[in-house]
PyMOL commands that place a pseudoatom at each C-alpha (Angstrom):
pseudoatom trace, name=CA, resn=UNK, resi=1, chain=A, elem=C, hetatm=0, pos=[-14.939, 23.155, 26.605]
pseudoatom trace, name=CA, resn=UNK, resi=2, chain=A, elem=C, hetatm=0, pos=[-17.065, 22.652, 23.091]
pseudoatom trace, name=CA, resn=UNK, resi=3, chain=A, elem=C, hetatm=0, pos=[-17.698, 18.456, 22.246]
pseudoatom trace, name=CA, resn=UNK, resi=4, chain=A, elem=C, hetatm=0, pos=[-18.428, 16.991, 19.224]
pseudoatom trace, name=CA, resn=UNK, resi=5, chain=A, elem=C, hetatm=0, pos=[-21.424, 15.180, 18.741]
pseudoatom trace, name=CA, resn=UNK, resi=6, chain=A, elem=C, hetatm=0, pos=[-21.874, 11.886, 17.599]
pseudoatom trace, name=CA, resn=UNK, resi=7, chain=A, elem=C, hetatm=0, pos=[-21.792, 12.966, 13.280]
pseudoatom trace, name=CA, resn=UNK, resi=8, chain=A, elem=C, hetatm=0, pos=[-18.882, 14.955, 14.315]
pseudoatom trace, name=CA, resn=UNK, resi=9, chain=A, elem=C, hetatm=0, pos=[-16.644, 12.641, 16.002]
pseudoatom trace, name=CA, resn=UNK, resi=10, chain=A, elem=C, hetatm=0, pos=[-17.312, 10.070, 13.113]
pseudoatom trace, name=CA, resn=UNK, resi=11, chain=A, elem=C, hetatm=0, pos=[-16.661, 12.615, 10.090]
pseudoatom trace, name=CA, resn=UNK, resi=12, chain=A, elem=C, hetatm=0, pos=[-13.732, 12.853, 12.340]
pseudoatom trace, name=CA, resn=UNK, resi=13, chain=A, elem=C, hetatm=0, pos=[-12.311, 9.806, 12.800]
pseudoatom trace, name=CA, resn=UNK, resi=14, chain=A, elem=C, hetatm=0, pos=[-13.072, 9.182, 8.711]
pseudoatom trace, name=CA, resn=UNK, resi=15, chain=A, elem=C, hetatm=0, pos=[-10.956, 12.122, 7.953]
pseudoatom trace, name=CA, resn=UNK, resi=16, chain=A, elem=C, hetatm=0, pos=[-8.151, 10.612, 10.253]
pseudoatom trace, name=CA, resn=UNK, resi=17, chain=A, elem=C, hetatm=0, pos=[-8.302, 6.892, 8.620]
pseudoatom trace, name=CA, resn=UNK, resi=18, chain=A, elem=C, hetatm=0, pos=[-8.474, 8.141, 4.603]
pseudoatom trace, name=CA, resn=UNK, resi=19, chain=A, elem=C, hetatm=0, pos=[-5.158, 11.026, 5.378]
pseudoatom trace, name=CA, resn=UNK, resi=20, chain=A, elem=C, hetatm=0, pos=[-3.474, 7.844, 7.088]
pseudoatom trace, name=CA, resn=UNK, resi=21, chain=A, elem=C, hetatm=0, pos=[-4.229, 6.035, 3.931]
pseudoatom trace, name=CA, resn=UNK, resi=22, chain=A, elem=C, hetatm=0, pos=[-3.331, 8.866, 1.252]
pseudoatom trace, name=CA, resn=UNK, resi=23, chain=A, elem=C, hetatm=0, pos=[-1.008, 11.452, 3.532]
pseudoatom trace, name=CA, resn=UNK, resi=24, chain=A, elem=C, hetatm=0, pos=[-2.988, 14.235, 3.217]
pseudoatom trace, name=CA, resn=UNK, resi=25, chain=A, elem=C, hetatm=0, pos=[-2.907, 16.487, 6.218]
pseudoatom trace, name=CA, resn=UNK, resi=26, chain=A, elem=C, hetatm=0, pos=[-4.006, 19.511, 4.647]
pseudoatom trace, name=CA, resn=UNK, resi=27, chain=A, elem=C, hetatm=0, pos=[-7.456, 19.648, 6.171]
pseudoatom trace, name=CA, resn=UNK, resi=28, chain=A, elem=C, hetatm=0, pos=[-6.097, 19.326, 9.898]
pseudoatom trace, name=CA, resn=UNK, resi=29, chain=A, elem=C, hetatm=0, pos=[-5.077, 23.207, 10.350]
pseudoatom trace, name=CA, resn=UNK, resi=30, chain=A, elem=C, hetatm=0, pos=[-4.816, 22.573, 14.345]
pseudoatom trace, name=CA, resn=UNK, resi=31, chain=A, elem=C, hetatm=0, pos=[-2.115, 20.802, 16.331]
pseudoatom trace, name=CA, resn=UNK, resi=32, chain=A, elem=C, hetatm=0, pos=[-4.201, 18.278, 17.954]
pseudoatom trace, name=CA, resn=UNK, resi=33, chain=A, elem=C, hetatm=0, pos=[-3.402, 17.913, 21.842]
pseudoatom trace, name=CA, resn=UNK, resi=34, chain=A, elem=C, hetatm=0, pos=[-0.523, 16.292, 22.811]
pseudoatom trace, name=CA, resn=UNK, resi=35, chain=A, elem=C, hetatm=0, pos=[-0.086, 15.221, 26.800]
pseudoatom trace, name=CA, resn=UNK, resi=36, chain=A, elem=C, hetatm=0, pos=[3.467, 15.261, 26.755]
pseudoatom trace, name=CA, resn=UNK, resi=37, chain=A, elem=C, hetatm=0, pos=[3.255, 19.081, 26.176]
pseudoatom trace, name=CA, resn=UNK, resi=38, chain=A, elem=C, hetatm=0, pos=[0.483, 20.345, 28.170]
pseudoatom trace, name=CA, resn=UNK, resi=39, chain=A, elem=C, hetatm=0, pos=[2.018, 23.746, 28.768]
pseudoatom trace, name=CA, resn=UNK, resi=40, chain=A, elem=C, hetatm=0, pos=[1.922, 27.237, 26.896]
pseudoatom trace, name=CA, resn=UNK, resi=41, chain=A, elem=C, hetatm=0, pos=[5.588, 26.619, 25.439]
pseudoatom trace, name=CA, resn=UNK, resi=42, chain=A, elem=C, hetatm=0, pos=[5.259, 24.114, 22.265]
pseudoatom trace, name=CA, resn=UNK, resi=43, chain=A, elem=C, hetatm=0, pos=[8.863, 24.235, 21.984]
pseudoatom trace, name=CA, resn=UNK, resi=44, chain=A, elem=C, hetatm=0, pos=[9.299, 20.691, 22.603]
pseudoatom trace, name=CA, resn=UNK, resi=45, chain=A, elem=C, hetatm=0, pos=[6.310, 19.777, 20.629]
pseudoatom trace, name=CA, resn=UNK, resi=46, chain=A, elem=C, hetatm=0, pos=[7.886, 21.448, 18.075]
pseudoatom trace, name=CA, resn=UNK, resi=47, chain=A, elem=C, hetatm=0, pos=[11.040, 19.642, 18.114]
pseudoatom trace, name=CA, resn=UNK, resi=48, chain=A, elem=C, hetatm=0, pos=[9.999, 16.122, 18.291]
pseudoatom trace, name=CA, resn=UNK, resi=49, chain=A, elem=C, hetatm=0, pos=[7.624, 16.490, 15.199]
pseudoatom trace, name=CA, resn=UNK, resi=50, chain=A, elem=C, hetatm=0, pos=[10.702, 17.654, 13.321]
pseudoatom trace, name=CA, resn=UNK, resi=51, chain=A, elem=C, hetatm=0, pos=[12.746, 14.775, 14.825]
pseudoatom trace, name=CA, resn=UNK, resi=52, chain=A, elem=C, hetatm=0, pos=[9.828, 12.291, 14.191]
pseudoatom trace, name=CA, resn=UNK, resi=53, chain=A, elem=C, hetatm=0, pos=[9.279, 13.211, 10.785]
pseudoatom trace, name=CA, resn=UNK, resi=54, chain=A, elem=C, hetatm=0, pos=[13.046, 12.503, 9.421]
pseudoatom trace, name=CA, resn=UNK, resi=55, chain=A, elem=C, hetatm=0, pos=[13.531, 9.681, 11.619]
pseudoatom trace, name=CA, resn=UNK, resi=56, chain=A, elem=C, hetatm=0, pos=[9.971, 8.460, 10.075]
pseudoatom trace, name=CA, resn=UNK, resi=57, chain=A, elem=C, hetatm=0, pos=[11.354, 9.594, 6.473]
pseudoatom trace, name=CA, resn=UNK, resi=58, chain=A, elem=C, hetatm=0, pos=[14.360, 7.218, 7.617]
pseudoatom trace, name=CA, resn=UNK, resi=59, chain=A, elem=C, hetatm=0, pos=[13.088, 4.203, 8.785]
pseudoatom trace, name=CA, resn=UNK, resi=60, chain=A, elem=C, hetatm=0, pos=[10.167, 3.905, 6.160]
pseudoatom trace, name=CA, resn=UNK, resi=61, chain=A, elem=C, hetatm=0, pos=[11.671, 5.717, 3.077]
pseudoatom trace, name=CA, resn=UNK, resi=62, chain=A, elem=C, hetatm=0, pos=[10.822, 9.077, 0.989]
pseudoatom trace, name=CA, resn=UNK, resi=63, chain=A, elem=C, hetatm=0, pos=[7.354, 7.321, 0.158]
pseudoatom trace, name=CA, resn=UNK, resi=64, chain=A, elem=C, hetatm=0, pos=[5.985, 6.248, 3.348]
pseudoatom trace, name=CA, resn=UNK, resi=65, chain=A, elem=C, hetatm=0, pos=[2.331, 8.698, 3.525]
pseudoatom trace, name=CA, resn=UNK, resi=66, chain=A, elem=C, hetatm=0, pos=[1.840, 8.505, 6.685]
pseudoatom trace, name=CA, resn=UNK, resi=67, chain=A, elem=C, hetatm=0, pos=[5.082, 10.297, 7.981]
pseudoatom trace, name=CA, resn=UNK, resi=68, chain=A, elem=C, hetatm=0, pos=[3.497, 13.453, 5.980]
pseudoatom trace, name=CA, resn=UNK, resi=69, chain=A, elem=C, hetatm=0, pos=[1.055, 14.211, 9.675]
pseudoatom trace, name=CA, resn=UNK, resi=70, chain=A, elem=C, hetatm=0, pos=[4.412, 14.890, 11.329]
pseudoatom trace, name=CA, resn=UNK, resi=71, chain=A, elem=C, hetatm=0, pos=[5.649, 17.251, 8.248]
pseudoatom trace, name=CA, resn=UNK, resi=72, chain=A, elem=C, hetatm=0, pos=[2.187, 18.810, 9.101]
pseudoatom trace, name=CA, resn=UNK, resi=73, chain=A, elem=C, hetatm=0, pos=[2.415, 19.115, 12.676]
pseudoatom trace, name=CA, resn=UNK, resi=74, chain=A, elem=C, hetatm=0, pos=[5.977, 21.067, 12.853]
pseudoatom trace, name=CA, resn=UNK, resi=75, chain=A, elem=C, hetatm=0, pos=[5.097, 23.205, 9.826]
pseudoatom trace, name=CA, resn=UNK, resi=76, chain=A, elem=C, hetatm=0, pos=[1.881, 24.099, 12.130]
pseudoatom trace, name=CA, resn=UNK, resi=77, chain=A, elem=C, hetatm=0, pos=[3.208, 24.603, 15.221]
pseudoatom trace, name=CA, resn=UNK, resi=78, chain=A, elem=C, hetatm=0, pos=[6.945, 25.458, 14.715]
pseudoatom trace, name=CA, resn=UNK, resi=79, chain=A, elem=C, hetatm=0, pos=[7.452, 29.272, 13.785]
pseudoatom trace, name=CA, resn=UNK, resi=80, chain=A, elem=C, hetatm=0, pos=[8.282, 29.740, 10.234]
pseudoatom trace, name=CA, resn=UNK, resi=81, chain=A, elem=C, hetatm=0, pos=[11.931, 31.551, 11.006]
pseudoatom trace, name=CA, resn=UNK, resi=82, chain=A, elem=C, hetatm=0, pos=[13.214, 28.454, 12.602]
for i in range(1, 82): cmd.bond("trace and resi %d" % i, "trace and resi %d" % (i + 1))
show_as sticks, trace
zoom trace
């Protein structure tokens, strides 16, 4: 199990606060870990990163940024012939 050091985790957490801000995911090529699915199958991970980003798109309108991570996340993890 690799950590991040200390330069790391803050280039990190940067990264996360300026995509929230714009809605640019494109850097984050990895699903980050998600409790809620801690097994092999990321079916269901799948699925409610679909679900979440229309029902984000819904409640917050076409413009909302931030509802681009979950666009992200299923076009990551979901396989492209779905």
């Amino acid at each position: 199990m690799s950590r991040l050091s200390g330069d790391a985790l803050k280039e990190y957490a940067e990264k996360c606060r300026e995509s929230k801000k714009t809605g640019n995911y494109d850097w984050l090529n990895v699903v980050p870990y998600d409790s809620r699915f801690p097994n092999t199958n990321q079916t269901g991970n799948c699925r409610e990163n679909f679900i979440d980003y229309f029902r984000c798109k819904n409640l917050y309108g076409e413009d909302y940024k931030p509802c681009n991570y979950f666009h992200k996340m299923y076009r990551v993890i979901c396989p492209k012939f779905w």
